[in-house]
ZALUM-555966 format. One record per residue (C-alpha): residue number from 1; x, y, z. Coordinates in nm, 3 decimals. Layout:
BEGIN
SITE/NUM/X/Y/Z
...
This chain:
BEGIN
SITE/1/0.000/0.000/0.000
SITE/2/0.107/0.336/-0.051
SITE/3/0.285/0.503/0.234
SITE/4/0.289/0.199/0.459
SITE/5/0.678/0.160/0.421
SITE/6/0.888/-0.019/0.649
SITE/7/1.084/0.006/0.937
SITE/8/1.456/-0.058/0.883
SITE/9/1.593/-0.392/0.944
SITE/10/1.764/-0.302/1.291
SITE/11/1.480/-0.152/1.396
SITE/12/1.223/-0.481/1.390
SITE/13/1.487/-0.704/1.467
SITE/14/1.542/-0.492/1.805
SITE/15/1.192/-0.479/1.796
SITE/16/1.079/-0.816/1.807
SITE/17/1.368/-0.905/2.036
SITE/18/1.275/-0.668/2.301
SITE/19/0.932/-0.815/2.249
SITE/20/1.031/-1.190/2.268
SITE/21/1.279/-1.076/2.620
SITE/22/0.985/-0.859/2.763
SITE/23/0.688/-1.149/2.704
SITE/24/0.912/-1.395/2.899
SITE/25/1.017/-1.177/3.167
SITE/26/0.681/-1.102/3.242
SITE/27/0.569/-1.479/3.383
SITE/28/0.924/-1.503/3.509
SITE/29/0.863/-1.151/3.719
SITE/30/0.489/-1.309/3.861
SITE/31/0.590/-1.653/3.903
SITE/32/0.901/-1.563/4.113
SITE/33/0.768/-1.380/4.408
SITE/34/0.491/-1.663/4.452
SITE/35/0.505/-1.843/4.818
SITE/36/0.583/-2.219/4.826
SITE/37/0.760/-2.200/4.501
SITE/38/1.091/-2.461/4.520
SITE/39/1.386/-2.252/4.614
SITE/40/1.614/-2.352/4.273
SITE/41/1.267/-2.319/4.070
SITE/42/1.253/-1.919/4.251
SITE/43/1.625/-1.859/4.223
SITE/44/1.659/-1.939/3.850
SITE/45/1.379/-1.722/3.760
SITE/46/1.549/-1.447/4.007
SITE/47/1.845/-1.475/3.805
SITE/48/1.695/-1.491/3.487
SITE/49/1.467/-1.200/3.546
SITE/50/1.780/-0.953/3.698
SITE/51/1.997/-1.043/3.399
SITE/52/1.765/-1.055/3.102
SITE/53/1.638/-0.657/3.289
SITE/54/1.971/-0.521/3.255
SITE/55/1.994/-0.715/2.915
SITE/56/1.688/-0.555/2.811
SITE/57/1.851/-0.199/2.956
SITE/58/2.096/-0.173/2.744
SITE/59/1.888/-0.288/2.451
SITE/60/1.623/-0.028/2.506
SITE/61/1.921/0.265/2.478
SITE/62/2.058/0.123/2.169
SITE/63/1.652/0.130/2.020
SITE/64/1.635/0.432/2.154
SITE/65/1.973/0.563/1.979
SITE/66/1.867/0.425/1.681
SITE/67/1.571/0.605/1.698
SITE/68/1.674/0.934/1.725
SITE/69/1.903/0.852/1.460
SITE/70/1.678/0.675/1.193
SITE/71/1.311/0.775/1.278
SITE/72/1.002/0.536/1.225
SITE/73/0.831/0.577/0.910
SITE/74/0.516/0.826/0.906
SITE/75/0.187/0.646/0.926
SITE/76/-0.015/0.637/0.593
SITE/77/-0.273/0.928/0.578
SITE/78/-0.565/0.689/0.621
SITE/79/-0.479/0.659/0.987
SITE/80/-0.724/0.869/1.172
SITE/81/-0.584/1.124/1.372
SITE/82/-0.719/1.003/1.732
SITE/83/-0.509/0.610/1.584
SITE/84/-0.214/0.837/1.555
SITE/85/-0.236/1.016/1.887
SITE/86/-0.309/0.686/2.069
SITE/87/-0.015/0.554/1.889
SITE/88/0.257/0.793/1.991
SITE/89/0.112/0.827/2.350
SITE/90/0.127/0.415/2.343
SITE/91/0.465/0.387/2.197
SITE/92/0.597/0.645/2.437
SITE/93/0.445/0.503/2.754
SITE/94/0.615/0.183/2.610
SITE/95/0.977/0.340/2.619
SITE/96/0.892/0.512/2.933
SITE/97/0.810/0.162/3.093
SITE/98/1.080/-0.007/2.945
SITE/99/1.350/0.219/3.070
SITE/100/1.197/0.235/3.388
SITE/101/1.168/-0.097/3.440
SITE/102/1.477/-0.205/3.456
SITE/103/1.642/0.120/3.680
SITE/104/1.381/0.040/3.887
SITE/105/1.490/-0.308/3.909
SITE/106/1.815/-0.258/3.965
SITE/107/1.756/-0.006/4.273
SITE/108/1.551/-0.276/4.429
SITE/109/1.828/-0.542/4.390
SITE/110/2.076/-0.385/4.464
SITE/111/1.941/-0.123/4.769
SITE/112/1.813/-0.449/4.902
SITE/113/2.152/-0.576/4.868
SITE/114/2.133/-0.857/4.628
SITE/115/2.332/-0.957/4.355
SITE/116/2.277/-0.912/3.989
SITE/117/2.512/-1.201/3.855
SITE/118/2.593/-1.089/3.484
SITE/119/2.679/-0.752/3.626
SITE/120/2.901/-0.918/3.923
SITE/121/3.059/-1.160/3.677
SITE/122/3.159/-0.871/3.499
SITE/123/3.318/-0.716/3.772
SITE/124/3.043/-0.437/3.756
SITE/125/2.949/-0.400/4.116
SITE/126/2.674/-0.206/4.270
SITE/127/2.628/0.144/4.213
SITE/128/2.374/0.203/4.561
SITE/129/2.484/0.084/4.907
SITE/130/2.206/-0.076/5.104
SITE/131/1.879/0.078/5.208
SITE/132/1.583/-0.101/5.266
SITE/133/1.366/0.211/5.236
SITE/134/1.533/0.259/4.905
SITE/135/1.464/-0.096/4.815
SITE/136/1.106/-0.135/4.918
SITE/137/1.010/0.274/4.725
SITE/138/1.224/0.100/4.414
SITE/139/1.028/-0.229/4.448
SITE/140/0.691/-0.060/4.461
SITE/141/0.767/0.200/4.144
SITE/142/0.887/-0.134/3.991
SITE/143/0.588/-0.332/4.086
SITE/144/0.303/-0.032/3.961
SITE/145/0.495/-0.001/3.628
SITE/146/0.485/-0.367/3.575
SITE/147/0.114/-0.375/3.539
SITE/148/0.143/-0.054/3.339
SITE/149/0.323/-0.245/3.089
SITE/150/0.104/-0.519/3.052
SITE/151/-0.189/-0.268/3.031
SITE/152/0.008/-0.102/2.751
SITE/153/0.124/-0.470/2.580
SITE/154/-0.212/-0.518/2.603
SITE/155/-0.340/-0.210/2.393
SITE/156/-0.067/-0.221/2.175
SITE/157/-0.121/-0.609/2.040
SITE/158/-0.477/-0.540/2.027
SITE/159/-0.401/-0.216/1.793
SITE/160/-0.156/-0.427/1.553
SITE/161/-0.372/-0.729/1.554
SITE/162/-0.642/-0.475/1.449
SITE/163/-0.476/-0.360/1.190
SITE/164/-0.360/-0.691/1.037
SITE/165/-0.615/-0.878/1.072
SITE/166/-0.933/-0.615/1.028
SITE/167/-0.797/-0.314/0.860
SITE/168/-0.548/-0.506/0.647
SITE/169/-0.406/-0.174/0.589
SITE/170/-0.019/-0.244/0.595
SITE/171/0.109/-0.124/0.924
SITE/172/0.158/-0.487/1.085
SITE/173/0.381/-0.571/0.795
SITE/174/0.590/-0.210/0.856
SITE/175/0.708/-0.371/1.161
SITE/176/0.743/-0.705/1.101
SITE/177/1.034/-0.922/1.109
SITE/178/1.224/-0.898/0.722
């Protein structure tokens, strides 16, 4: 269709890797803090969580760079107006969330004074000392945002899956993988 050109390559690949990182760390995130859980069965998703946040950091600053640098495609000029401000406003709660996220994250960890392996493997150590107020303001920012994002996830699937499978009007295949 006219005017429904792509993304650029980097751009969906970071895209639907982000995508694929967030939609597992999301179970990982509700299952972990569950009571009578086996401890290995908890600590695994602990560390997988932790490491896959501050994997998912530094992911979300290269999108982000890339970005600024190469900006998304306009939509085509059959999107109504109220599509395109529920769009950006999505897609910028979205960053918001997914930079948060993991800052929040790491204040909770670390302010509660645990370790975030990758990062300690590294030789990367903590950049808060230990302060359970700290921890437990970090945990609760972390915890609200969380359901933010899934909100969001929500409203943005439902929007693409509108669009591909009811408007057919070429902005699911902008963004999807080449």
């Amino acid at each position: 269709m006219p005017g429904t050109e792509g993304y650029r390559r980097p751009a969906r690949w970071m895209h639907w890797l982000i995508a694929v990182l967030v939609l597992l760390m999301i179970p990982a995130g509700l299952i972990m803090v569950q009571k009578g859980l086996p401890r290995p069965v908890q600590d695994t998703l602990f560390i997988f969580h932790k490491n896959t946040g501050v994997i998912l950091f530094l992911l979300m600053v290269l999108r982000l760079a890339y970005r600024w640098r190469y900006p998304p495609p306009p939509l085509p000029g059959s999107v109504p107006g109220w599509q395109r401000l529920a769009a950006h406003v999505t897609h910028i709660g979205l960053y918001v969330l997914l930079i948060v996220m993991p800052i929040s994250g790491y204040v909770r960890v670390r302010a509660g004074g645990f370790p975030i392996e990758g990062l300690d493997a590294l030789g990367i150590g903590t950049l808060l000392p230990k302060s359970e107020a700290l921890a437990t303001a970090a945990q609760s920012v972390h915890i609200t945002c969380a359901f933010l994002l899934m909100a969001l996830i929500g409203l943005h699937v439902a929007a693409a899956l509108q669009h591909a499978l009811i408007r057919r009007d070429g902005i699911w295949s902008r963004i999807w993988p080449p």
